[in-house]
Residue frames as a rotation matrix with the C-alpha (Angstrom) as fourth column:
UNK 1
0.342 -0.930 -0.130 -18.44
-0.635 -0.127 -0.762 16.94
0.692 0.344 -0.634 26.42
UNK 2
0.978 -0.094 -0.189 -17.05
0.194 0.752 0.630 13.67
0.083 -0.652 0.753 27.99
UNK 3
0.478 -0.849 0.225 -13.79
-0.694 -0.522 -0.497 14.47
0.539 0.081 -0.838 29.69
UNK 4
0.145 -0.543 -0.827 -11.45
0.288 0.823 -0.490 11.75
0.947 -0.167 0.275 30.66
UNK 5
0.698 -0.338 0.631 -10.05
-0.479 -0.876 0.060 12.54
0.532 -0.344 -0.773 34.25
UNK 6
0.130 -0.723 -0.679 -6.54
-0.048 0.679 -0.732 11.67
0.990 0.128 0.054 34.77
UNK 7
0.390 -0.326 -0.861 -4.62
0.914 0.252 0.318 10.71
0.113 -0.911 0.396 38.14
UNK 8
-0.870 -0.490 -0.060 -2.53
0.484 -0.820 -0.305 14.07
0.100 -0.294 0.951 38.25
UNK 9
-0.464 0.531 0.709 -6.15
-0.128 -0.832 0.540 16.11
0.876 0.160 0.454 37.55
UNK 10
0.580 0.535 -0.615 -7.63
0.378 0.491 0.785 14.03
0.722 -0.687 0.082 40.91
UNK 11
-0.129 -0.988 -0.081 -4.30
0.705 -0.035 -0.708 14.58
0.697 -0.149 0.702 42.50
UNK 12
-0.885 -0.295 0.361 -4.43
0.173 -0.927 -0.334 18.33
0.433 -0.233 0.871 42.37
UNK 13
0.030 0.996 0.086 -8.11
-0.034 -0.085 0.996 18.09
0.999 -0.032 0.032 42.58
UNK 14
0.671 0.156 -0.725 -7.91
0.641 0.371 0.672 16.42
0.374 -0.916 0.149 46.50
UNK 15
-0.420 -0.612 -0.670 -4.72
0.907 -0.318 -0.278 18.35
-0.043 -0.724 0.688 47.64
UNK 16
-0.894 -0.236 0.381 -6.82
0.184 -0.969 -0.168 21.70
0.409 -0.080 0.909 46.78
UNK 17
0.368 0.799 0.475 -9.05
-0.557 -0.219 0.801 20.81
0.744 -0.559 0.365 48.99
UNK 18
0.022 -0.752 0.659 -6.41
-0.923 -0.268 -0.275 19.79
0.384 -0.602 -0.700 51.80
UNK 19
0.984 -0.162 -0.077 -5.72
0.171 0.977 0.125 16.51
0.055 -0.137 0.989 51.24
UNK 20
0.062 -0.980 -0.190 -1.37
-0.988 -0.033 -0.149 15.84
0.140 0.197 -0.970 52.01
UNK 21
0.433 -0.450 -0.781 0.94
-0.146 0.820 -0.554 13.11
0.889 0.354 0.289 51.78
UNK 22
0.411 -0.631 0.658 1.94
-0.912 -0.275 0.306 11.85
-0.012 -0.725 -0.688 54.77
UNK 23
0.217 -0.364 -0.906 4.69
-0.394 0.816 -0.422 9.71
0.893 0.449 0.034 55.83
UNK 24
0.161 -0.040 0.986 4.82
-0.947 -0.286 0.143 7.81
0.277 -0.957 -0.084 59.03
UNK 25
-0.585 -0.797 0.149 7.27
-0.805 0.549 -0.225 5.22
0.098 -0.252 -0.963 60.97
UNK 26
0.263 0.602 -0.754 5.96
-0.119 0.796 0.594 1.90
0.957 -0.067 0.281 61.40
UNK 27
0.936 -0.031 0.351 5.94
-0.311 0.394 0.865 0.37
-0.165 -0.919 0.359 65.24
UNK 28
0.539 -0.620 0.571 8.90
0.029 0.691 0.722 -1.50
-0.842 -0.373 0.391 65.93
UNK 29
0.360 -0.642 -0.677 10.95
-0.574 -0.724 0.382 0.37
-0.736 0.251 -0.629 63.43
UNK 30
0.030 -0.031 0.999 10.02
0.415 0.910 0.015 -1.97
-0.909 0.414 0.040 60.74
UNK 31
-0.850 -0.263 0.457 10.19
0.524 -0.510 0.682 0.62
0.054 0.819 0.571 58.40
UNK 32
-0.684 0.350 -0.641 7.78
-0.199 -0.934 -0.298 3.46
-0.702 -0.076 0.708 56.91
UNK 33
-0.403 0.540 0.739 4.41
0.909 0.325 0.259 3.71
-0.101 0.777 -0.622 55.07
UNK 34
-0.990 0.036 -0.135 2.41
-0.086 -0.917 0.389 6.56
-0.110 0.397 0.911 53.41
UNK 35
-0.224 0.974 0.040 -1.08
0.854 0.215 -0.475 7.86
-0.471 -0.072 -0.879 53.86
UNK 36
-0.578 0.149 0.802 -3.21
0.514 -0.697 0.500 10.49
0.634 0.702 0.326 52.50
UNK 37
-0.356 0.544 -0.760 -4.69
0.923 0.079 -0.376 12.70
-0.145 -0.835 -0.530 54.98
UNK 38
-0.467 0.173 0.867 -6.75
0.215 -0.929 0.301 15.77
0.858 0.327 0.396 55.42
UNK 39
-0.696 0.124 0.707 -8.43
-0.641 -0.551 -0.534 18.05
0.323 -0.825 0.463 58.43
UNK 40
0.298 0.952 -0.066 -11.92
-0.907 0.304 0.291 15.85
0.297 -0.026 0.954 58.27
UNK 41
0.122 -0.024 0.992 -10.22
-0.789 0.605 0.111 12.67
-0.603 -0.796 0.055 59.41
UNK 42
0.973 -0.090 -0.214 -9.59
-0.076 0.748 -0.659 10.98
0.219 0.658 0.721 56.31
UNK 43
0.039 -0.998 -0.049 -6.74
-0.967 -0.050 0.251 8.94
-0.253 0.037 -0.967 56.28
UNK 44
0.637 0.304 0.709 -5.82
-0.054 0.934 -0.352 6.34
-0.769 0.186 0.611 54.28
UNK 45
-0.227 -0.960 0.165 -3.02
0.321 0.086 0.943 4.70
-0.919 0.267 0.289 51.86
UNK 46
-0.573 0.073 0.816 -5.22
0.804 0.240 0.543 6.17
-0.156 0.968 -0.197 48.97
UNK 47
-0.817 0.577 0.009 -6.75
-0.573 -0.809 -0.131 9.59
-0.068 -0.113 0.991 47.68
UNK 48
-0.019 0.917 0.399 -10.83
-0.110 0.395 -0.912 8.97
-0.994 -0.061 0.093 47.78
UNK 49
-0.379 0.103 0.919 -12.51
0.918 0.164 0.361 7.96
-0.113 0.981 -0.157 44.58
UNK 50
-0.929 0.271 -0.253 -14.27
-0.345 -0.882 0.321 10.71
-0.137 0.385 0.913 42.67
UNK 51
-0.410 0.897 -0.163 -18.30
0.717 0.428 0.551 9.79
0.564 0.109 -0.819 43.69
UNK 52
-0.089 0.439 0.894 -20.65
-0.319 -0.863 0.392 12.29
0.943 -0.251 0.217 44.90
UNK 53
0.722 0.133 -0.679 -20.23
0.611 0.338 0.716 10.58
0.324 -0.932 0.163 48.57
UNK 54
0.172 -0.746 -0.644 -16.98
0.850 -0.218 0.480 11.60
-0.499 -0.629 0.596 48.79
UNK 55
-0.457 0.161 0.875 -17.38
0.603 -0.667 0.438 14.93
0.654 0.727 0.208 46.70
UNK 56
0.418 0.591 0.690 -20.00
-0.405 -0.559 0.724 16.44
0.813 -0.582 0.006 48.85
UNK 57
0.864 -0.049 -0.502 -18.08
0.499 0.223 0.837 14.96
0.071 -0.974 0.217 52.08
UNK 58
0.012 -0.853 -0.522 -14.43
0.711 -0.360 0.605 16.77
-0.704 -0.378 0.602 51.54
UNK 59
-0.474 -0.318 0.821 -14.96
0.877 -0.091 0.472 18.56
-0.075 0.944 0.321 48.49
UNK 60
0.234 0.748 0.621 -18.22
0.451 -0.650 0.612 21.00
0.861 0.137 -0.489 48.92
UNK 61
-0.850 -0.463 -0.252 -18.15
0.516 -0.629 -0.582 23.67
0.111 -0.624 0.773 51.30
UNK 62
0.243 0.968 0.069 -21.47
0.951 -0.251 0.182 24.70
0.194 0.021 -0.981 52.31
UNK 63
0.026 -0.109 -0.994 -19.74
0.649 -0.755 0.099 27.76
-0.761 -0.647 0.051 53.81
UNK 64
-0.599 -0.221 -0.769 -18.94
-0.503 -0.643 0.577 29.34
-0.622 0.733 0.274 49.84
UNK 65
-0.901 0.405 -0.157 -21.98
0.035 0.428 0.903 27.37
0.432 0.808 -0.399 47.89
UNK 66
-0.453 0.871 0.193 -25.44
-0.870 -0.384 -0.308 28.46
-0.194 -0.307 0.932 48.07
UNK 67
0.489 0.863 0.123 -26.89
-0.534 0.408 -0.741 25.86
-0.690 0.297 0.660 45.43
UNK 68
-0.731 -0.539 -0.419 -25.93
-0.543 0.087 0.835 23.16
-0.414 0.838 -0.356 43.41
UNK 69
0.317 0.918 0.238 -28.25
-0.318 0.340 -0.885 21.75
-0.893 0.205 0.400 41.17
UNK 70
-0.637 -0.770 0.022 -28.14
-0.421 0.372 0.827 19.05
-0.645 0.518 -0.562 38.32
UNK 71
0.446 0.667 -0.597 -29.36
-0.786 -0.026 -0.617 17.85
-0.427 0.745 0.512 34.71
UNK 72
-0.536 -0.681 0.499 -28.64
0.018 0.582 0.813 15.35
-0.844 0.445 -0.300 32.51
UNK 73
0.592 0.650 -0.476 -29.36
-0.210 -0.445 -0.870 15.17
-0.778 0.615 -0.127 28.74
UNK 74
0.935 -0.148 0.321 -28.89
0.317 0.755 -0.575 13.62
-0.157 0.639 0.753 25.55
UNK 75
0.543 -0.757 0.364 -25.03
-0.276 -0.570 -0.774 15.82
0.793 0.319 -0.518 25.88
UNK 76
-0.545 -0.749 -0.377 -24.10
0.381 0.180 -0.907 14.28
0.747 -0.638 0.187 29.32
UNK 77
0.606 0.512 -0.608 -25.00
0.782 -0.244 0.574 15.35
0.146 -0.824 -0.548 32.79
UNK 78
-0.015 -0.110 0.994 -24.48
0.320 -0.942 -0.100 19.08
0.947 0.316 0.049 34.17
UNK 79
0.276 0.437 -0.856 -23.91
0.942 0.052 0.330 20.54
0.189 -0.898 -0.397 36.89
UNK 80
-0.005 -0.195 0.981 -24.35
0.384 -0.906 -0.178 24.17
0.923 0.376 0.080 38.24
UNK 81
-0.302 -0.077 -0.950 -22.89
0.951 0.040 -0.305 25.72
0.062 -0.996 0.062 41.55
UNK 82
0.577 0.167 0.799 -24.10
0.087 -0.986 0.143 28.98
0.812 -0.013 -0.583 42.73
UNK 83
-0.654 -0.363 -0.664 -21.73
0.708 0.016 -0.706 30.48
0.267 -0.932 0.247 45.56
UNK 84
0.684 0.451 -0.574 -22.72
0.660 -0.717 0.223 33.18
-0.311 -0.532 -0.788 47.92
UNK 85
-0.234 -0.966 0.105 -19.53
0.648 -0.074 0.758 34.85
-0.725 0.246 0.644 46.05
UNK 86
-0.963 -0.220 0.155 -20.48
0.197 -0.185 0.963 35.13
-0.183 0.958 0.221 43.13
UNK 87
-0.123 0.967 -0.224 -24.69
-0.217 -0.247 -0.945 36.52
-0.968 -0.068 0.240 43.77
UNK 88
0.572 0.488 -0.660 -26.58
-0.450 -0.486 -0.749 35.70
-0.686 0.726 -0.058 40.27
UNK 89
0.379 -0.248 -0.891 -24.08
-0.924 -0.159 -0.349 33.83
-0.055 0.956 -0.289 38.73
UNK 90
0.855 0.073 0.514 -23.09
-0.428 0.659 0.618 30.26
-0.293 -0.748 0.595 38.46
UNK 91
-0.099 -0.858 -0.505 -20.04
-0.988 0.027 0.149 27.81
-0.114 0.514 -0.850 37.53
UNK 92
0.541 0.505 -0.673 -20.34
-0.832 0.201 -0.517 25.37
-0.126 0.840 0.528 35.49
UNK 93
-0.439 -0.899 0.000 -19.10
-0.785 0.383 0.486 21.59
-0.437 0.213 -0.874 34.90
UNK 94
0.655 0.756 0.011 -20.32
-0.737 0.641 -0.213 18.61
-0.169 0.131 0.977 33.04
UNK 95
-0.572 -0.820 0.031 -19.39
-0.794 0.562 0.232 15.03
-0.207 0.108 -0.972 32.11
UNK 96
-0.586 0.334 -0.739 -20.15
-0.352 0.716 0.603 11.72
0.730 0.613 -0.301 31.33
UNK 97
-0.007 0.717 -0.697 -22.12
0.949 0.225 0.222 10.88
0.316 -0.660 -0.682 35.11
UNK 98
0.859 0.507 -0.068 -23.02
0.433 -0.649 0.625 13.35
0.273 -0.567 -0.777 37.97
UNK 99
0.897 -0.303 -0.322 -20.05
0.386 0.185 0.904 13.03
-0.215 -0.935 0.283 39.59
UNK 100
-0.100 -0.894 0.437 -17.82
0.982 -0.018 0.190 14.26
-0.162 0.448 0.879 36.88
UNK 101
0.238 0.701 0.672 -19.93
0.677 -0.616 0.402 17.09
0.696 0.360 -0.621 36.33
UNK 102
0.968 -0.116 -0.221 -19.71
0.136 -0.500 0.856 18.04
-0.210 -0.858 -0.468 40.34
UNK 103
-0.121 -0.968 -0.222 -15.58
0.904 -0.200 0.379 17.35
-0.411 -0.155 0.898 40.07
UNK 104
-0.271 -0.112 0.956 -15.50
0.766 -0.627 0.144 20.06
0.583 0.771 0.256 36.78
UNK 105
0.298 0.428 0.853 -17.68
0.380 -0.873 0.305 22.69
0.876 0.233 -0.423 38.44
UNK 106
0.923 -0.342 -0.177 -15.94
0.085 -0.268 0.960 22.42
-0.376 -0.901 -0.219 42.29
UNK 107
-0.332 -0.943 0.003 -12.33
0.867 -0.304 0.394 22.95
-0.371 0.133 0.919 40.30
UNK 108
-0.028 0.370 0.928 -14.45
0.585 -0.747 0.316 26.01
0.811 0.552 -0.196 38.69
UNK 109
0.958 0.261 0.123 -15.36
0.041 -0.544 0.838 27.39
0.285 -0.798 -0.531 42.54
UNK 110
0.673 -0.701 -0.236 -12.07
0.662 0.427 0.616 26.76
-0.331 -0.571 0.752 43.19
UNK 111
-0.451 -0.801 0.394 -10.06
0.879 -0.476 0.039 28.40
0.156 0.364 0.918 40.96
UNK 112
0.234 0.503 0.832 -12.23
0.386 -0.834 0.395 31.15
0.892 0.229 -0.389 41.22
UNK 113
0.982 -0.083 0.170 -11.67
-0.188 -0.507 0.841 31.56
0.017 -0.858 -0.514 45.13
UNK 114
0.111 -0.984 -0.140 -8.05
0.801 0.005 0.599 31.73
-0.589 -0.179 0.788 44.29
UNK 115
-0.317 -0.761 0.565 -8.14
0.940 -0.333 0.079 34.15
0.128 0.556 0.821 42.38
């Protein structure tokens, strides 16, 4: 199942994993510019792309994921997280590369550790 993923689905994707908007003054009160930041030290006038660098650098949590472990196949590529949460069971995301796959199943851990 190839799933498109829009700008709003990235969006939410980065701020629920504590990315914000900041805004801050230029020097010499030349006016104001906007960055994206988060706890890890990113900052920059853009969210990251969606690649398994920056996936497994702001995105994974080794502290609530045991295993993650991937396939691919004439349906697309797959990917399956075990947490320490959830013992025995995994969540689930696929897509058209790896990297969509990883997004799908880390908005799966997610919602799950919100609710």
């Amino acid at each position: 199942m190839d799933k498109k993923l829009t700008q709003e689905q990235i969006k939410e994707f980065w701020e629920g994993h504590g990315f914000q908007q900041v805004t801050k003054k230029e020097s010499y009160d030349i006016g104001y510019y906007t960055l994206w930041e988060n706890d890890a030290g990113y900052s920059q006038g853009k969210l990251p792309d969606i690649d398994l660098n920056n996936l497994f650098k702001y995105a994974v949590n080794w502290d609530e994921i045991e295993t993650i472990q991937f396939s691919c196949g004439d349906d697309g590529h797959h990917c399956w997280i075990y947490t320490k949460k959830l013992i025995g069971k995994s969540l689930y995301g696929n897509g058209a590369t790896d990297e969509d796959a990883l997004f799908w199943a880390l908005r799966q851990v997610k919602e799950g550790s919100d609710g």
